[in-house]
C-alpha positions in Angstrom: 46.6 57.9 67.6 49.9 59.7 66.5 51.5 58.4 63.9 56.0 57.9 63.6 57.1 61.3 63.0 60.8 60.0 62.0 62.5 61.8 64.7 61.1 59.4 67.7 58.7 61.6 69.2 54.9 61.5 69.0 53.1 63.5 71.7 54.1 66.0 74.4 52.1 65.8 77.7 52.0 69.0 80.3 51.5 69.1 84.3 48.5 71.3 84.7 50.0 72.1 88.1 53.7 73.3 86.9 55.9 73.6 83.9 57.0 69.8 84.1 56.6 68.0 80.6 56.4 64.9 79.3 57.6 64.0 75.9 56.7 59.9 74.6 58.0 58.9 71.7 58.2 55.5 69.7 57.6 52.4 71.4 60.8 49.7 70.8 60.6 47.7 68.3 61.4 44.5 70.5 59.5 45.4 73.6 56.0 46.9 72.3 55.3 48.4 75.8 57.8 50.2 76.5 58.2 53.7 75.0 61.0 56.5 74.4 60.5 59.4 76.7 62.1 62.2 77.3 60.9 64.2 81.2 61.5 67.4 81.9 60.6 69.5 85.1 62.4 72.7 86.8 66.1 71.3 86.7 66.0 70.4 82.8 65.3 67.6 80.4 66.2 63.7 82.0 66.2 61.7 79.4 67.1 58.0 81.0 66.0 56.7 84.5 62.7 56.6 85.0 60.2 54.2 84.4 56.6 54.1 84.9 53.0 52.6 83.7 50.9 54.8 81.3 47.3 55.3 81.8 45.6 57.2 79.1 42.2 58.9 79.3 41.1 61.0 76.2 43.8 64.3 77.0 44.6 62.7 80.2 48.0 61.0 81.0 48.1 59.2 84.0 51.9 58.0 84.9 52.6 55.4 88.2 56.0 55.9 88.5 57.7 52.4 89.4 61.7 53.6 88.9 63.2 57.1 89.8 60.6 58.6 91.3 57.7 57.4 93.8 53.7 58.3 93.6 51.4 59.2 90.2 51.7 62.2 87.8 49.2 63.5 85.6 49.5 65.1 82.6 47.3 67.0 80.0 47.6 66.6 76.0 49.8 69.2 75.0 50.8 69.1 71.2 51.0 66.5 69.0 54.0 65.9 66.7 53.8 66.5 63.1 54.5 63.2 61.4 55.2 64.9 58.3 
């Protein structure tokens, strides 16, 4: 499991299909599940508005979207951050 890397990201998750990317970061500290993201596909990085339920299997990301966007994404492992 990635660890804090200080600057609020952990893990960046790829579309196998296109260059959309998924970036997660820490969860908050009052609400363990919910996560910093950061989502970025052909028109750029959004960093506020959507909302979804994680599913991970080994390098698998599964996301249900349930705000901003409709149906599932999947996503590979990508990189991890660096926590040092």
């Amino acid at each position: 499991m990635p660890q804090p890397t200080g600057t609020g990201l952990q893990a960046v998750w790829k579309k196998e299909s296109d260059s959309t990317m998924l970036v997660l970061g820490d969860e908050y500290a009052d609400e363990p599940t919910r996560v910093n993201a950061v989502f970025t596909d052909s028109d750029g990085f959004e960093c506020k508005g959507r909302a979804g339920n994680l599913r991970q299997n080994g390098d698998t990301l599964t996301v249900t979207w349930k705000k901003g966007a409709t149906g599932t994404d999947t996503f590979e492992r990508f990189q991890d951050m660096d926590p040092g």
